[in-house]
VMD Tcl script that builds the backbone (N, CA, C; Angstrom):
set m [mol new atoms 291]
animate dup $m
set s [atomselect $m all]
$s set {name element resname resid chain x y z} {
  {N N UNK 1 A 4.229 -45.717 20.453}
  {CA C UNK 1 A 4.238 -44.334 20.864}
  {C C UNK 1 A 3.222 -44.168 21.991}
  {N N UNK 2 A 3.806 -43.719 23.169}
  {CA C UNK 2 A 2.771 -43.346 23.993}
  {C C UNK 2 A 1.545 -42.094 24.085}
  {N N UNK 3 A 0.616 -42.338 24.779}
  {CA C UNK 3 A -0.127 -41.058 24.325}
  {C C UNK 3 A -0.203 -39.913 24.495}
  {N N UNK 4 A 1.099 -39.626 25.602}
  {CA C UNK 4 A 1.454 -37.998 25.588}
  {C C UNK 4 A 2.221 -37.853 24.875}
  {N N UNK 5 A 2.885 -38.366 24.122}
  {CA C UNK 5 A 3.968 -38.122 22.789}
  {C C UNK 5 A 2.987 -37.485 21.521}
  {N N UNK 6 A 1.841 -38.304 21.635}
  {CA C UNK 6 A 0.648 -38.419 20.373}
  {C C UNK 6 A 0.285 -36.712 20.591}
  {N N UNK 7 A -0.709 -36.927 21.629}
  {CA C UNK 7 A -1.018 -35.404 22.008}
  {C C UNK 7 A -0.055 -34.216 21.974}
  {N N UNK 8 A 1.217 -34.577 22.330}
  {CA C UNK 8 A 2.960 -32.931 22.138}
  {C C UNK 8 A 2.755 -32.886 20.670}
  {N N UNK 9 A 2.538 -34.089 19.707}
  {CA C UNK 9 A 2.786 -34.380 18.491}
  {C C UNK 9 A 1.763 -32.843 17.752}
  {N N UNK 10 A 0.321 -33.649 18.015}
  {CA C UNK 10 A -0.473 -32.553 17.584}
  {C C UNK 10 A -0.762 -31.385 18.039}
  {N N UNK 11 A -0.103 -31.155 19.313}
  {CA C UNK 11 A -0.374 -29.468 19.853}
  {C C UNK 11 A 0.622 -28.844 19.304}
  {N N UNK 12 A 1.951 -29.380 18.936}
  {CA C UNK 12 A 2.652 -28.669 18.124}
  {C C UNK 12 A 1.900 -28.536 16.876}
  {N N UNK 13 A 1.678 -29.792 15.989}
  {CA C UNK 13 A 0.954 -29.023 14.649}
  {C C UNK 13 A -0.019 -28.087 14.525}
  {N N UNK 14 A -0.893 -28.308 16.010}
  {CA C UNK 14 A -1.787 -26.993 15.418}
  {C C UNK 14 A -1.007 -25.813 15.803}
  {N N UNK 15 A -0.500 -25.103 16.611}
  {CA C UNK 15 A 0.521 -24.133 17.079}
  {C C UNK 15 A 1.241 -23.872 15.777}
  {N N UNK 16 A 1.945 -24.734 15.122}
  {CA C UNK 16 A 2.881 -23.984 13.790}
  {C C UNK 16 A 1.799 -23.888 12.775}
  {N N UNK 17 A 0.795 -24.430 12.808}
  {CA C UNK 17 A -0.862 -24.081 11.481}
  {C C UNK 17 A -1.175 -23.135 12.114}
  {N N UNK 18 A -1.392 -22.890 13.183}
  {CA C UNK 18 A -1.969 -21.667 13.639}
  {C C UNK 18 A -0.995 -20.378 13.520}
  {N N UNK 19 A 0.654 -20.530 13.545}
  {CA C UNK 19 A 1.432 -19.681 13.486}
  {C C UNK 19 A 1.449 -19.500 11.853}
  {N N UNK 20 A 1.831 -20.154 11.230}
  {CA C UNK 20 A 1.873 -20.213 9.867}
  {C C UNK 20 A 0.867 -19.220 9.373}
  {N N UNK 21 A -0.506 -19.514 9.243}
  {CA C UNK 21 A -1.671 -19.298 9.017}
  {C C UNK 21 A -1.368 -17.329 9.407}
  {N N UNK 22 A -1.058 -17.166 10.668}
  {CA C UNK 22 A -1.031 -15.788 11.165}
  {C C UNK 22 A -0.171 -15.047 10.548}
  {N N UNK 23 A 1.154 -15.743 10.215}
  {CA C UNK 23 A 2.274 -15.087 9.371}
  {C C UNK 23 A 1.615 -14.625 7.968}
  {N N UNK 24 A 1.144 -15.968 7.191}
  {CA C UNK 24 A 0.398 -15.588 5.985}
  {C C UNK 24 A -0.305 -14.208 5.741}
  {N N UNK 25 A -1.471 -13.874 7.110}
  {CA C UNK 25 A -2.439 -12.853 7.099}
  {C C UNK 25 A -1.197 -11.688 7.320}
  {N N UNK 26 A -0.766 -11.690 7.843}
  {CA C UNK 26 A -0.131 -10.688 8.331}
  {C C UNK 26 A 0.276 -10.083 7.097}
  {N N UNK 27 A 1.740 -10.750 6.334}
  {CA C UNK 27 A 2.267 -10.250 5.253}
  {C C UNK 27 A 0.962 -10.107 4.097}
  {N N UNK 28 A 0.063 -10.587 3.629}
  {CA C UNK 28 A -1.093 -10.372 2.928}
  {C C UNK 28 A -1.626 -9.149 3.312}
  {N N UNK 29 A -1.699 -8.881 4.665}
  {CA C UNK 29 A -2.173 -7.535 4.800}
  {C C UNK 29 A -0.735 -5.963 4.763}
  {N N UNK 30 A 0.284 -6.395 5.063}
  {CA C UNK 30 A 0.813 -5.808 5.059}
  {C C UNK 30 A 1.558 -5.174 3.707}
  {N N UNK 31 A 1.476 -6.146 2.727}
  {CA C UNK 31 A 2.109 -6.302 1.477}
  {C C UNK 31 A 0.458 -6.545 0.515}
  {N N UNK 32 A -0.532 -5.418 1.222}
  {CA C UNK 32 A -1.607 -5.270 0.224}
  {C C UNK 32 A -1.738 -5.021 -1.137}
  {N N UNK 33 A -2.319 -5.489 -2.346}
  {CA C UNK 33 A -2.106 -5.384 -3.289}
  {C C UNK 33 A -2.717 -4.170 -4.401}
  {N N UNK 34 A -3.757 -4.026 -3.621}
  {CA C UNK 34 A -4.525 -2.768 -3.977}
  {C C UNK 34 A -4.108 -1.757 -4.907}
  {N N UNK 35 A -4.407 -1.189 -5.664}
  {CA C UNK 35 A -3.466 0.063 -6.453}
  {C C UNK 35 A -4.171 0.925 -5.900}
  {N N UNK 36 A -4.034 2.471 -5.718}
  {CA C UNK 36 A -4.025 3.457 -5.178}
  {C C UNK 36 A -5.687 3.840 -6.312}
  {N N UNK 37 A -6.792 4.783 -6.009}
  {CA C UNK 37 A -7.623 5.115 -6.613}
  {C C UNK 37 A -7.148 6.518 -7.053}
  {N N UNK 38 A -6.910 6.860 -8.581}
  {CA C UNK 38 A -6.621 8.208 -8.785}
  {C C UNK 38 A -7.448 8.706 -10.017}
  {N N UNK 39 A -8.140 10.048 -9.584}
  {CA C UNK 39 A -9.274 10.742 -10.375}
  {C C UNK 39 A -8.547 12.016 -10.577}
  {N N UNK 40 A -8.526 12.349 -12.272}
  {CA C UNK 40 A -7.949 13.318 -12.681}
  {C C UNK 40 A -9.338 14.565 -13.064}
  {N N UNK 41 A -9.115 15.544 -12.133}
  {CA C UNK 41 A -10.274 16.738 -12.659}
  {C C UNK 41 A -10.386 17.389 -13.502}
  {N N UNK 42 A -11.179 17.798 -14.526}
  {CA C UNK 42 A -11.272 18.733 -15.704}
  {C C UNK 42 A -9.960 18.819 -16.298}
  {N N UNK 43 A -9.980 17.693 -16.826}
  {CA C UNK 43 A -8.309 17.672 -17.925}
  {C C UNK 43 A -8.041 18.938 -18.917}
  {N N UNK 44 A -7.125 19.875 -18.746}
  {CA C UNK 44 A -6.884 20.760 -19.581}
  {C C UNK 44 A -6.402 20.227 -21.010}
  {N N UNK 45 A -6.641 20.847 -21.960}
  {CA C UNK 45 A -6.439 20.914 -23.573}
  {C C UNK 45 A -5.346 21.046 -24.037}
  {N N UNK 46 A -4.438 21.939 -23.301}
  {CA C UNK 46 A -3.208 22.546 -23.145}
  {C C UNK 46 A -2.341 22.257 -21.664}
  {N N UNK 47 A -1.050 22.629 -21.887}
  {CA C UNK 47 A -0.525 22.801 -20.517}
  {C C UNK 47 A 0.712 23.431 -20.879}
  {N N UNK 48 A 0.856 24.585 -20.419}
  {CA C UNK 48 A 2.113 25.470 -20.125}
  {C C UNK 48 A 2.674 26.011 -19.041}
  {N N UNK 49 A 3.910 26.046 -19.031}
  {CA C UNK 49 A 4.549 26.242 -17.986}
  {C C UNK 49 A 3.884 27.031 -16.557}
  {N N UNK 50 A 3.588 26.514 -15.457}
  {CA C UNK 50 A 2.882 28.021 -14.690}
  {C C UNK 50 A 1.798 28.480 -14.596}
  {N N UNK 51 A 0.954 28.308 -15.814}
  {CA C UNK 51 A -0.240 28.921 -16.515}
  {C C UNK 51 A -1.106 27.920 -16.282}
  {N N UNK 52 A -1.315 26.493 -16.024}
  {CA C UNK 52 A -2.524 25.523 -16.317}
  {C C UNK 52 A -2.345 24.997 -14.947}
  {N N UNK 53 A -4.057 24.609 -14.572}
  {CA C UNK 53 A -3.997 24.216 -13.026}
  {C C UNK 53 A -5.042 23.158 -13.212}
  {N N UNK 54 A -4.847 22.053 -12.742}
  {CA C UNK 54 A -5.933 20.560 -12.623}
  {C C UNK 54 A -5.583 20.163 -11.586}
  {N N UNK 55 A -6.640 19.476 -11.358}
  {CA C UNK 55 A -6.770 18.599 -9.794}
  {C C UNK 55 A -7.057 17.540 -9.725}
  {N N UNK 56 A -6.045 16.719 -9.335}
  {CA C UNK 56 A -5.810 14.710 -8.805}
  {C C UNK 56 A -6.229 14.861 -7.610}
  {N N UNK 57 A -7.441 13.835 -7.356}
  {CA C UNK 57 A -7.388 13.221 -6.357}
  {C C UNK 57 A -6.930 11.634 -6.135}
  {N N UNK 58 A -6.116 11.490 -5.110}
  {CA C UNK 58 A -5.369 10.250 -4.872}
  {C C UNK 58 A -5.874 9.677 -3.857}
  {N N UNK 59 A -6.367 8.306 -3.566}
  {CA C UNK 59 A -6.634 7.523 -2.525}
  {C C UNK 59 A -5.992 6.349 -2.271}
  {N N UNK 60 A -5.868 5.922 -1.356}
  {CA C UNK 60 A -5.429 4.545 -0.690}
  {C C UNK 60 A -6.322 4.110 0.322}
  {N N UNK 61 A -7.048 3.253 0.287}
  {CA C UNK 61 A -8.124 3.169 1.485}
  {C C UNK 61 A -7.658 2.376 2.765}
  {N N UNK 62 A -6.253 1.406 2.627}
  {CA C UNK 62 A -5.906 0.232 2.995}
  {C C UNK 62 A -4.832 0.668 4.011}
  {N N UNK 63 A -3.699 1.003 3.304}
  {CA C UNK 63 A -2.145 1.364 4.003}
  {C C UNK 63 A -2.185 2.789 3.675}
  {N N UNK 64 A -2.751 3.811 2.789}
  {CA C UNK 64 A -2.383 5.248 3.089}
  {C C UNK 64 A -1.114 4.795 1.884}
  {N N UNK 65 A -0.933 6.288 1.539}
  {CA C UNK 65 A 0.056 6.689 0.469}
  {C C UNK 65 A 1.411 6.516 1.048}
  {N N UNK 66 A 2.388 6.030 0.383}
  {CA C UNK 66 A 4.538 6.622 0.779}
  {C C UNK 66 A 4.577 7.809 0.267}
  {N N UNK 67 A 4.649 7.373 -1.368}
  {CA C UNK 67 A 4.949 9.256 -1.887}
  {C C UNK 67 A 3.903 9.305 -3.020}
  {N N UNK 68 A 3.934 10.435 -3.330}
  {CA C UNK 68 A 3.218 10.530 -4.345}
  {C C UNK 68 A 3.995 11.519 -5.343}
  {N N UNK 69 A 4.371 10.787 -6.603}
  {CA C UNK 69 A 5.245 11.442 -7.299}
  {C C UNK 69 A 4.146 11.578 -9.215}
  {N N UNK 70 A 4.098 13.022 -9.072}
  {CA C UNK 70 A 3.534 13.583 -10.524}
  {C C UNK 70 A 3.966 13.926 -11.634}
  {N N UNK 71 A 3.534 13.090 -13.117}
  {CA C UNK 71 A 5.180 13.847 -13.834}
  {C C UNK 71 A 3.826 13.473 -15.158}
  {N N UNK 72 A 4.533 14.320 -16.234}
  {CA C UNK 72 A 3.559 13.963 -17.562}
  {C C UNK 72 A 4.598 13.816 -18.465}
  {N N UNK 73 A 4.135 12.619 -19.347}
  {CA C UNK 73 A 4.837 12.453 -20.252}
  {C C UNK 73 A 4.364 12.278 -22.056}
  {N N UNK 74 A 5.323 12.941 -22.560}
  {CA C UNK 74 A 4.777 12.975 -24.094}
  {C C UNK 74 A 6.027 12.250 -25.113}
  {N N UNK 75 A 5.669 11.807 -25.858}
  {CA C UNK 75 A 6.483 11.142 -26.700}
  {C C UNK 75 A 7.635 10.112 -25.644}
  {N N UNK 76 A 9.345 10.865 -25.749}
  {CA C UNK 76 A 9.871 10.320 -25.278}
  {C C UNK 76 A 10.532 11.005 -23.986}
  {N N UNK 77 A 9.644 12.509 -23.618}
  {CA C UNK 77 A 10.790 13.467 -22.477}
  {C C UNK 77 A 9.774 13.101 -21.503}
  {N N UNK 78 A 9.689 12.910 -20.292}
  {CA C UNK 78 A 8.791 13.186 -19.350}
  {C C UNK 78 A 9.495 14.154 -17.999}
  {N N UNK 79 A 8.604 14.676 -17.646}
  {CA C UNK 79 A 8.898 16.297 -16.722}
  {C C UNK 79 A 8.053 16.213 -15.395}
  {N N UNK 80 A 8.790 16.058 -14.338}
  {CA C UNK 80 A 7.995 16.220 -12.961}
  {C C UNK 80 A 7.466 17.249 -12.462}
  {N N UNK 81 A 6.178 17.529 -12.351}
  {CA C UNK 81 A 5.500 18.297 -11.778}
  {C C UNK 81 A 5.268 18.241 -10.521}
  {N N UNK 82 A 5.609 17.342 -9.636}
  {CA C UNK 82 A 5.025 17.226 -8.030}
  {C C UNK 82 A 5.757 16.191 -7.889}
  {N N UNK 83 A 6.191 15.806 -6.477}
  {CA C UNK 83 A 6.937 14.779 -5.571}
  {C C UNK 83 A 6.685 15.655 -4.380}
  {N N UNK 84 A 5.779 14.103 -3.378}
  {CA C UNK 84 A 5.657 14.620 -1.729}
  {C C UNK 84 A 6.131 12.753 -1.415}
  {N N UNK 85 A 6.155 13.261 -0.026}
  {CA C UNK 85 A 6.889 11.999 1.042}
  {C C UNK 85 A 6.036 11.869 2.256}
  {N N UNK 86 A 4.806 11.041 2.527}
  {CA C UNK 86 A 4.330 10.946 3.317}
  {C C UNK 86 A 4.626 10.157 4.672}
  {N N UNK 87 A 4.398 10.517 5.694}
  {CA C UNK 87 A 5.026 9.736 6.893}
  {C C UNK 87 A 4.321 8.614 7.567}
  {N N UNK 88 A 4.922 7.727 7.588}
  {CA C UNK 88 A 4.763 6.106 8.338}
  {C C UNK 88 A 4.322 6.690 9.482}
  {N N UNK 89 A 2.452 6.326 9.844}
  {CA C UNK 89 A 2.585 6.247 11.542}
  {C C UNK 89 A 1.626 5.028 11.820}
  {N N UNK 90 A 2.673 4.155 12.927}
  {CA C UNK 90 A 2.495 2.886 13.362}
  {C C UNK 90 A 2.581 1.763 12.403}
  {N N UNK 91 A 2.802 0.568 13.288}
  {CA C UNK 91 A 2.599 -0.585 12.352}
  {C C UNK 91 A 1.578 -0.690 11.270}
  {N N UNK 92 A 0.426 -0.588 11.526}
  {CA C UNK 92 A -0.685 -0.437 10.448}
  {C C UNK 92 A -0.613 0.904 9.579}
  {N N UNK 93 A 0.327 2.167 9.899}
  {CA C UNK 93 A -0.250 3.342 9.297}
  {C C UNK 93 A -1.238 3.999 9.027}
  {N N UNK 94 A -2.011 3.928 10.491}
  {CA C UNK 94 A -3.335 4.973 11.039}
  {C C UNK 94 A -2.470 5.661 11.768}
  {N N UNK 95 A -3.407 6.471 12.375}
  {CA C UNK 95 A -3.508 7.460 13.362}
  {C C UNK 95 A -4.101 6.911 14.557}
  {N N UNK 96 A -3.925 5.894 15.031}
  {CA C UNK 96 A -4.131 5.246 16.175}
  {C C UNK 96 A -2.813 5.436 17.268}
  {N N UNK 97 A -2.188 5.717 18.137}
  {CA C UNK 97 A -1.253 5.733 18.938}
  {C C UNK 97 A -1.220 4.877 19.588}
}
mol reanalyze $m
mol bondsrecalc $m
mol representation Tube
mol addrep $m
């Protein structure tokens, strides 16, 4: 084997380690694993229709929320209280333009 064959040999391997390697980070960051941080305020005793009011706070520090869907459940019925749909902006999902 001559020695520009040797050298194409290994500039390709580092190029697909180096591509490889970038693909990895990428989907790792993109497909973050994180669970969302959620703090429930002064839990009521009761809850009836209309009448009872508490406050979630929801975080994502990483990618930001999709939706955020609220529902409580007892025994075997569970009942939605809240569904929102937050909007994708940019590849990362900041506010960067």
């Amino acid at each position: 084997m001559n020695k520009g064959k040797k050298i194409r040999i290994i500039l390709t391997s580092i190029l697909l380690f180096l591509l490889l390697g970038f693909i990895i980070w990428f989907l790792s960051f993109i497909f973050e694993g994180e669970a969302p941080t959620i703090l429930l305020e002064s839990t009521p005793k009761y809850l009836t229709k209309g009448k009872t009011s508490f406050n979630i706070t929801i975080k994502d520090q990483k990618r930001g929320l999709k939706t955020l869907h609220v529902t409580i459940c007892q025994e075997e019925r569970e009942v939605s209280i809240y569904e929102q749909t937050f909007p994708f902006k940019g590849l990362f999902n900041n506010n960067d333009p």
